[in-house]
ChimeraX commands (.cxc) that place a marker at each C-alpha (Angstrom):
marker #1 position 36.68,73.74,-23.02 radius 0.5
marker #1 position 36.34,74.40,-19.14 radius 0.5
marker #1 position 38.65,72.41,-16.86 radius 0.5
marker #1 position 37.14,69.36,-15.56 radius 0.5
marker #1 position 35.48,70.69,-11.96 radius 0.5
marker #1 position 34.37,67.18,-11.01 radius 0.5
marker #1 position 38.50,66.34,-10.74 radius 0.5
marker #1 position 39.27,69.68,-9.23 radius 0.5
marker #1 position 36.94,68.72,-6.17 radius 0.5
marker #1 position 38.45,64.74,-6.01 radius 0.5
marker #1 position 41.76,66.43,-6.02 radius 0.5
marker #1 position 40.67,69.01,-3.42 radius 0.5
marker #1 position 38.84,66.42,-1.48 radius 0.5
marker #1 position 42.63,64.29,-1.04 radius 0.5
marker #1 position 44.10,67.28,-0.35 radius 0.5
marker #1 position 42.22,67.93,2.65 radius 0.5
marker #1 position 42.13,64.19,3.66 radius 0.5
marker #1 position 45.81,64.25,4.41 radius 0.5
marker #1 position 45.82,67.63,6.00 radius 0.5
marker #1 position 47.98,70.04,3.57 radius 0.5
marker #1 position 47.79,73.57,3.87 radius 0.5
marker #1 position 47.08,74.98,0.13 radius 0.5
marker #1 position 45.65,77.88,-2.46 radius 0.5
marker #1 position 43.80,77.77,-5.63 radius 0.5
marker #1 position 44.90,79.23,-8.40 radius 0.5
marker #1 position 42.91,80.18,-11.87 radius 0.5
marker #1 position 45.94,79.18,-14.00 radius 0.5
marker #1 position 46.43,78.12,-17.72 radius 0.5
marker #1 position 43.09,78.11,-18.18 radius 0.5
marker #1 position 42.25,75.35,-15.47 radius 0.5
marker #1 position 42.62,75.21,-11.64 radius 0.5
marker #1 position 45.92,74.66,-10.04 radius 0.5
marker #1 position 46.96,74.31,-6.12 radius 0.5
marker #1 position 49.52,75.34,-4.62 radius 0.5
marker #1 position 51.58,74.15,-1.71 radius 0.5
marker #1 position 53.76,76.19,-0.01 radius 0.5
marker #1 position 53.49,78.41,-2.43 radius 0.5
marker #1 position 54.06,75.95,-5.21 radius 0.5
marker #1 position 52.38,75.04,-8.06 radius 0.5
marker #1 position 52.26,70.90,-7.60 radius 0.5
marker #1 position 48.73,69.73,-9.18 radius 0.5
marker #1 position 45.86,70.53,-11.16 radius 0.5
marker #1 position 43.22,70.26,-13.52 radius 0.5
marker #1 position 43.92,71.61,-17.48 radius 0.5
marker #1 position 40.57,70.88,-19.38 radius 0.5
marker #1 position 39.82,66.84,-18.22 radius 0.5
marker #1 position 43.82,66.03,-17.88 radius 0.5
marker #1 position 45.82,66.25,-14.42 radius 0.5
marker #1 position 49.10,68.68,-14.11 radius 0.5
marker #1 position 51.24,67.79,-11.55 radius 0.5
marker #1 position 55.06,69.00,-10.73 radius 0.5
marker #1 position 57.25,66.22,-9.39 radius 0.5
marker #1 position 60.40,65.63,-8.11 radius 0.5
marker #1 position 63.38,64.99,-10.56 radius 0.5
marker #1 position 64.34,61.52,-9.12 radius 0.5
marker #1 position 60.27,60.56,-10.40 radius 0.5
marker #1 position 60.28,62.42,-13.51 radius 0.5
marker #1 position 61.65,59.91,-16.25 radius 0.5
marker #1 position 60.58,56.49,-14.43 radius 0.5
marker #1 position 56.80,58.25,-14.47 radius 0.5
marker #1 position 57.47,58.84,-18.05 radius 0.5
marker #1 position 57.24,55.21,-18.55 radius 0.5
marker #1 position 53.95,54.86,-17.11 radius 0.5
marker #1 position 50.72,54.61,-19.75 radius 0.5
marker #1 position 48.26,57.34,-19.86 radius 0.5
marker #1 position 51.83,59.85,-18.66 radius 0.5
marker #1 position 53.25,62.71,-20.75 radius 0.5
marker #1 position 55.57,65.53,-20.42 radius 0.5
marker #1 position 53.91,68.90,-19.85 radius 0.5
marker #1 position 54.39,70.89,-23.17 radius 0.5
marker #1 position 51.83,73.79,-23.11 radius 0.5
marker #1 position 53.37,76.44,-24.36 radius 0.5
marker #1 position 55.51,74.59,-26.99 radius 0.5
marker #1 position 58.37,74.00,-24.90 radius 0.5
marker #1 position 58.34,71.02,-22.19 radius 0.5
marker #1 position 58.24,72.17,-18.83 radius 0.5
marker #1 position 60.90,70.80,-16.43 radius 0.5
marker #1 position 59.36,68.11,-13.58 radius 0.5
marker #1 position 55.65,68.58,-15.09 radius 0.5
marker #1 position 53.39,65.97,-15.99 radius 0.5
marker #1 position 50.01,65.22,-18.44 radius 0.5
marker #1 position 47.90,62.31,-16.97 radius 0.5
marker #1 position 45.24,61.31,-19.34 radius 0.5
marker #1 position 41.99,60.62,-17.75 radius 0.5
marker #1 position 42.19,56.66,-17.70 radius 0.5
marker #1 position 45.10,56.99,-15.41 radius 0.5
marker #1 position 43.30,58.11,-12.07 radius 0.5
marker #1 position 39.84,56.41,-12.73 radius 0.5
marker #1 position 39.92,55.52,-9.10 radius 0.5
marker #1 position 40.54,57.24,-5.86 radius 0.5
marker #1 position 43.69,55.29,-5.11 radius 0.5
marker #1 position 44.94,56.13,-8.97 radius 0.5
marker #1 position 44.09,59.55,-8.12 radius 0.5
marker #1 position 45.79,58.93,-4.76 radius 0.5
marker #1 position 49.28,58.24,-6.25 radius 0.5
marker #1 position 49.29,61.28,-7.77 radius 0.5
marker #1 position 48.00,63.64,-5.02 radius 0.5
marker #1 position 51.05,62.15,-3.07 radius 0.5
marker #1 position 53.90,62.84,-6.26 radius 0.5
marker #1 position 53.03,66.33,-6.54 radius 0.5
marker #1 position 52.32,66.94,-2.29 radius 0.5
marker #1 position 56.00,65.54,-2.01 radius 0.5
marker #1 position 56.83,68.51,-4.35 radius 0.5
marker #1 position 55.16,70.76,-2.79 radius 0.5
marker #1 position 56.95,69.72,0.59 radius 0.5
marker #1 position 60.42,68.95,-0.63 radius 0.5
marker #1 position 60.77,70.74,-3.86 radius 0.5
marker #1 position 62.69,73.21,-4.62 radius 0.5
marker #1 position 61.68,76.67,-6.96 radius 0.5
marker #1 position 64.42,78.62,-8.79 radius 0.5
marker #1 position 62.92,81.82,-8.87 radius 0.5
marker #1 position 64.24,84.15,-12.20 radius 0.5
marker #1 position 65.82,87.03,-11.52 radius 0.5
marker #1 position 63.25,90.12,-12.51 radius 0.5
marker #1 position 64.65,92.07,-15.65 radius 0.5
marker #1 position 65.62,95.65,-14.60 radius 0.5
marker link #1:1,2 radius 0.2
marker link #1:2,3 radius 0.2
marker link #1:3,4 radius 0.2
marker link #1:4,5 radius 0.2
marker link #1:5,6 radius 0.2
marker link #1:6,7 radius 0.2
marker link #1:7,8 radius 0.2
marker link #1:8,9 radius 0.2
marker link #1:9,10 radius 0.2
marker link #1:10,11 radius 0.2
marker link #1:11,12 radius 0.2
marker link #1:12,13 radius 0.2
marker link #1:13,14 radius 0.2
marker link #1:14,15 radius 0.2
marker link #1:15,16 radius 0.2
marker link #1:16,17 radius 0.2
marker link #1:17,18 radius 0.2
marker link #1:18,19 radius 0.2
marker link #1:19,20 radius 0.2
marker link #1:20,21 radius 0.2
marker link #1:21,22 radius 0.2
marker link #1:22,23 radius 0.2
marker link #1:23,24 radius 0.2
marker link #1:24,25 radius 0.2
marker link #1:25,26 radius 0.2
marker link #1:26,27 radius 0.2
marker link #1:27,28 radius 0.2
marker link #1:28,29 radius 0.2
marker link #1:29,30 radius 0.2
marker link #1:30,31 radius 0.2
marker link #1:31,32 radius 0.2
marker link #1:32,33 radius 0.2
marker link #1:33,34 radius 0.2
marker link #1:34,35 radius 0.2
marker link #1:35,36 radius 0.2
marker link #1:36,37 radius 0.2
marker link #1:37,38 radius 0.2
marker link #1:38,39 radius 0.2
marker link #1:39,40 radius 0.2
marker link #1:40,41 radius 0.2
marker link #1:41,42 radius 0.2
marker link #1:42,43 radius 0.2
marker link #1:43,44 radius 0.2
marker link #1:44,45 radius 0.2
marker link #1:45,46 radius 0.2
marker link #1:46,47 radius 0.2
marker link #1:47,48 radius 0.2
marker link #1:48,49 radius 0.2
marker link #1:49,50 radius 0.2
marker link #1:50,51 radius 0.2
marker link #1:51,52 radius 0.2
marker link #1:52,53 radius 0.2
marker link #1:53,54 radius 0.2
marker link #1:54,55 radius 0.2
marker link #1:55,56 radius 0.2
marker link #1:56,57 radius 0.2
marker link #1:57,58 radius 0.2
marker link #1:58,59 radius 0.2
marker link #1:59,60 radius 0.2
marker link #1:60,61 radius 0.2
marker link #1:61,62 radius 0.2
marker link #1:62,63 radius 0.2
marker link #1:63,64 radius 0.2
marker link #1:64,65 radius 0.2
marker link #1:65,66 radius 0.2
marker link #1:66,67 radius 0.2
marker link #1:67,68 radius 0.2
marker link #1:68,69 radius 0.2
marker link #1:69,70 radius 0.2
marker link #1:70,71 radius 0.2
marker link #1:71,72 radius 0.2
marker link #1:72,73 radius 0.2
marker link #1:73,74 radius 0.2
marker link #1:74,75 radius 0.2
marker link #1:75,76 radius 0.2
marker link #1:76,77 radius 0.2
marker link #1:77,78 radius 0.2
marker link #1:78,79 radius 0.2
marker link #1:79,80 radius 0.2
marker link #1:80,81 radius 0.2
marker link #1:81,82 radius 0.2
marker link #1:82,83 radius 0.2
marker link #1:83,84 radius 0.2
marker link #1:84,85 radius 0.2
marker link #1:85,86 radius 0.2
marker link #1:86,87 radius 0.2
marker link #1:87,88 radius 0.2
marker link #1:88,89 radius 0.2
marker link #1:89,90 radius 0.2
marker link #1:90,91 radius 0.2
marker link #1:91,92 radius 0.2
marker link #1:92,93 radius 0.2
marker link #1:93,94 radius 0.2
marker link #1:94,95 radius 0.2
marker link #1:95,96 radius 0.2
marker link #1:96,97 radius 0.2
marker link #1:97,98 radius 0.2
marker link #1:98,99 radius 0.2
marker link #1:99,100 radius 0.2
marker link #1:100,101 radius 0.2
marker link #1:101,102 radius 0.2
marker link #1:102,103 radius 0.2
marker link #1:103,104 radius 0.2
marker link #1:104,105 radius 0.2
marker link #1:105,106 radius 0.2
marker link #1:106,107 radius 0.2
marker link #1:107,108 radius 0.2
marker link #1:108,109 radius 0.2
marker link #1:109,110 radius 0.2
marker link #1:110,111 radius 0.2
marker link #1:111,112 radius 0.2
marker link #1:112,113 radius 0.2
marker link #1:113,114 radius 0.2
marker link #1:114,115 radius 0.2
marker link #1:115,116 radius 0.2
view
């Protein structure tokens, strides 16, 4: 299944709406955007990504329609699934545009060392 282009274009749309700077990305199979050379949000088949800060990361947990990112097997660190039913709206979609933009602002990437 293609990633959900409709979602990639709301997300695209807030993006733009509050003025941040970012890149698309082909990644995982779906669309991703980067901020500041980040990987904060996007679209895997019809479910939103998004990278968030570790204060957010557990209390978010608690939230219905939220899951931890797990796509290669292994949960990745600060990443989130949101199903569909939680960003039916604009403002839904809203919250989350603003989670993974305060990553992409404040956040912090430990790059790994390359192998020699």
């Amino acid at each position: 299944m293609a990633f959900d282009e409709i979602l990639s274009l709301r997300i695209q749309k807030q993006l733009i709406a509050v003025q941040i700077v970012f890149i698309e990305k082909k990644m995982f199979g779906g669309n991703a955007f980067m901020i500041q050379d980040k990987m904060c949000i996007g679209v895997i088949k019809n479910q939103l990504m998004l990278r968030v800060m570790e204060e957010f990361y557990e209390p978010l947990l608690e939230d219905n329609h939220v899951s931890p990112m797990n796509f290669t097997g292994k949960t990745m660190k600060n990443f989130l699934f949101v199903e569909p039913e939680g960003f039916t709206t604009e403002e839904e979609l809203s919250k989350w545009v603003k989670l993974a933009v305060d990553f992409g602002v404040r956040g912090i990437v430990k790059s790994k060392k390359k192998k020699k």
